[in-house]
N, C-alpha and C positions, 0 to 999 in steps of 0.2 A: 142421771146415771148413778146407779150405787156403786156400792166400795171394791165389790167383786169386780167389774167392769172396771170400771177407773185403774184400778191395780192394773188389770193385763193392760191399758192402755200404755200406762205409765211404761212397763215392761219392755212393750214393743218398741217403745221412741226411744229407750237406752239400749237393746237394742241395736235400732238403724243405727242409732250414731255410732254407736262401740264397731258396729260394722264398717259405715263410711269412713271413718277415723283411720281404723288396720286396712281400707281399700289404698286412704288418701298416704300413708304413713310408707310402706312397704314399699314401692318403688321409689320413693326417691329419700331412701335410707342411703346416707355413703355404705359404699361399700369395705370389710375393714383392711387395714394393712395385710397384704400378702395374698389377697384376692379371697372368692368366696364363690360358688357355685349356684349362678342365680338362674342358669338354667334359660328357656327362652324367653323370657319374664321382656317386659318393657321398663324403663327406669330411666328419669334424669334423676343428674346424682354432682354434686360441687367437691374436686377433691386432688390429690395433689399426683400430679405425677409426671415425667422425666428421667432420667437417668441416675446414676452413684453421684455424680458431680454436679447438676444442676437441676433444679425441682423449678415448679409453675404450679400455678394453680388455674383447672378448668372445669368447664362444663360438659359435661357429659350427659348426652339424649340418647339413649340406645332405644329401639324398636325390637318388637316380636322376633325371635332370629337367633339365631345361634352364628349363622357363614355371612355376613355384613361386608359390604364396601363403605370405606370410611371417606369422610368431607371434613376436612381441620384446617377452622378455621382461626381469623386474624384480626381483632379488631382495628378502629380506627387512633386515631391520635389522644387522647386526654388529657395526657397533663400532670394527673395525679394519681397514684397509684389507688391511693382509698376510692378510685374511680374505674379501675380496669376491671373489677368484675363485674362491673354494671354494664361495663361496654363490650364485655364477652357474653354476657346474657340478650344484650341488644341484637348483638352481630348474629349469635344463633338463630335469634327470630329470625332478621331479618332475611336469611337463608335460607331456613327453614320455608318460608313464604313463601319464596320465590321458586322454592326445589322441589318439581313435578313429580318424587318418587319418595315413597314412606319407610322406604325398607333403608337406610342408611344412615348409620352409624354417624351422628355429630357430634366435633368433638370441639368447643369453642374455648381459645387459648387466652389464659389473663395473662398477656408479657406484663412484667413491669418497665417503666417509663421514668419516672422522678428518678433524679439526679444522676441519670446512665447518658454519657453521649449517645446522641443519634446513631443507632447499628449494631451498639453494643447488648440489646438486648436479643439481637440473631442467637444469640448462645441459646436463651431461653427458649425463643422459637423453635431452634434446633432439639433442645430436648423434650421436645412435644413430638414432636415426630418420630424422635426413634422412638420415644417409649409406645406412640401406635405400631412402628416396625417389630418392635423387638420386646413389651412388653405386654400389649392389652389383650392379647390372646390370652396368656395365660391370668392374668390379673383380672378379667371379663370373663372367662370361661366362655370366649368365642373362636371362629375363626375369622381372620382379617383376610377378607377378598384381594380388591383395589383400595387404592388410596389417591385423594386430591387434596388437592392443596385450593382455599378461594380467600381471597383478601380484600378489605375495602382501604383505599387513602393508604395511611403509613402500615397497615396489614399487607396492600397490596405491593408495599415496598418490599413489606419482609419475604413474602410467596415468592418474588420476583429473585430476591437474593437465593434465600433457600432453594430455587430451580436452576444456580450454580453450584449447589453444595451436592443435593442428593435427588436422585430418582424417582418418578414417584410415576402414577398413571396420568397426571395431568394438571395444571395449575390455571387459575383465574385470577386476574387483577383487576381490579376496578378501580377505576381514576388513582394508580400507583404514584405514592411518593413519598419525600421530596424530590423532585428530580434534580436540582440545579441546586445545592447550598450556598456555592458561591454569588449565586444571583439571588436569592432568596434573602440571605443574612445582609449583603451585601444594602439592601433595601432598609432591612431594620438600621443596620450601624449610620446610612446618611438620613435616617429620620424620617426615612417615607413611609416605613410599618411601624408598628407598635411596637419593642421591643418581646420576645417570645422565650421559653423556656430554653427551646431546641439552640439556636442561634447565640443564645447567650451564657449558655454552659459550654460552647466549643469556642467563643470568644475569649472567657475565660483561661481555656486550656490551650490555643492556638494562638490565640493573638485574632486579629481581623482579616478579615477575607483577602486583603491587599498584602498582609504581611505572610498569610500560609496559604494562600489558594490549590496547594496541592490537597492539603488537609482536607480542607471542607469539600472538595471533588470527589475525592479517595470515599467520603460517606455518601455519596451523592449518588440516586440510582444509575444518574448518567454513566457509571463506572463500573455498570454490572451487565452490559449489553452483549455480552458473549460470554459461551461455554454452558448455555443453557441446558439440560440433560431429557429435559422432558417436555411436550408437546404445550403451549403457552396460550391461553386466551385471556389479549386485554381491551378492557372496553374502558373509553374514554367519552365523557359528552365536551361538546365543543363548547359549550357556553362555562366551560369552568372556571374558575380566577385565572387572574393574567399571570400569576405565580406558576401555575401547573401549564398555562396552554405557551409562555416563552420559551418553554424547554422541548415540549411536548413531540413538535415535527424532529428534533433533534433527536429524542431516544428513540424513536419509531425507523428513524431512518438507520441510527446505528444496528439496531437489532434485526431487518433486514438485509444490512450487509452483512449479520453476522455468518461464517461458515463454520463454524464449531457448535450450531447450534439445530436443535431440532424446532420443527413448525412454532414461526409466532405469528398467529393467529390475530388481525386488527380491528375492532368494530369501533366506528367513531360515530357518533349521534348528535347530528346539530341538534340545537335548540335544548340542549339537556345541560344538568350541570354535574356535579360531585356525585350526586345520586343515582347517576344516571342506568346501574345495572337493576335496579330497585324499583325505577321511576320509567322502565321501557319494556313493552312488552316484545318489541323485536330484540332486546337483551334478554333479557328473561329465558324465549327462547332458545337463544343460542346458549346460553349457557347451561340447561340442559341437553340443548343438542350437545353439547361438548363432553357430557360426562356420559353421554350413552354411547359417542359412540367410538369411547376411549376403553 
């Protein structure tokens, strides 16, 4: 090859890349404070947002679209905060997977977790949501459709609570909890569990399940089973730990008798366990069936 050729060669591979690089770079730039006009554009994007009073850090997958129904979601339990944006990026996929429609707005929530008693970080959940209510229209330069709520384990605790707080088109819980503190903690203090974060930051502050049992109930989903505002779908597999399936016919039946509440919806899956909206394709379905035809 002579020098003439070689040159353009050279040319065109800097180039592709200088191309793929501004393909690969451009949508998932944050977006900056006080929003910016990205037009129909597609973007994930990692960035902070909530209210005057409380801030979160999420994930944001927007699709082709300007008019979007939004999915804000909940990750599961971890432990450690230098942990929650990997389990808000986990939780997206795992959504994402499962959600038979391309056009919707996901919006995946890093609550923090380290050193907050169990519930308290609802504040934070809470400020995720208004800010889709009351912020990402104009901060996105879209407009917000519908909105759901979907949660897995202590996600699905939080959905469950915030579907006594506010409004929304529809909510999903997947194996929701804790349900029972007082029987859960209660396990760890006589030596049958491992001692655990959750249990032993409200021991700390309450004393033991025997000495405040109102305490540890008061957090406990078993204490959120009425005044629901919007239509509930929870799926549960029956092979879950004995921790979630002791309590389990207990919340199912409160929330049934509840009369202050709107449709909760029950799927239960022998033979599944924690995983089980992920790991069923008769979940799977229904939980699209639930957001179409909400």
């Amino acid at each position: 090859m002579n020098r003439a050729a070689l040159l353009l060669v050279l040319l065109v591979l800097v180039f592709t890349a200088c191309r793929k690089e501004a393909d690969t770079a451009s949508p998932t730039a944050p977006l900056p404070d006080g929003g910016t006009n990205m037009g129909d554009s597609a973007y994930v994007i990692t960035r902070t947002i909530g209210t005057d009073s409380v801030n979160v850090e999420a994930i944001i997958d927007k699709p082709a679209g300007d008019t979007l129904d939004v999915l804000l979601l909940y990750h599961g339990t971890v432990g450690y905060d230098s942990l929650v944006l990997g389990a808000a990026q986990n939780t997206l996929e795992a959504f994402d997977a499962i959600l038979d429609r391309e056009d919707m707005l996901l919006v995946s929530v890093a609550y923090p977790e380290e050193g907050l008693l169990l519930g308290d970080n609802i504040s934070h959940a809470e400020a995720a949501l208004l800010w889709v209510r009351d912020h990402a229209e104009q901060e996105l330069d879209i407009t917000v459709n519908k909105v759901f709520l979907a949660g897995h384990s202590q996600g699905g605790y939080i959905v469950t609570r915030l579907n006594t707080m506010h409004p929304t088109n529809g909510v999903i819980a997947n194996a929701p909890g804790p349900l029972n503190l007082v029987f859960r903690c209660g396990l760890e203090e006589d030596g049958q569990l491992a001692p655990g974060a959750v249990c032993t930051l409200l021991y700390e502050t309450y004393g033991s399940t025997q000495d405040a049992p109102e305490a540890y109930m008061q957090r406990s989903l078993l204490s959120f089973t009425g005044g629901h505002l919007s239509d509930i779908l929870f799926v549960q597999g029956l092979d879950d730990s004995p921790i979630q399936m002791y309590s389990w016919s207990t919340f199912r039946q409160q929330l049934e008798a509840c009369t202050d509440c709107q449709v909760n919806t029950f799927l239960e899956l022998p033979g599944l366990g924690h995983q089980a909206l992920f790991n069923s394709a008769v979940a799977m379905q229904a939980f699209n069936d639930f957001i179409a035809q909400h």
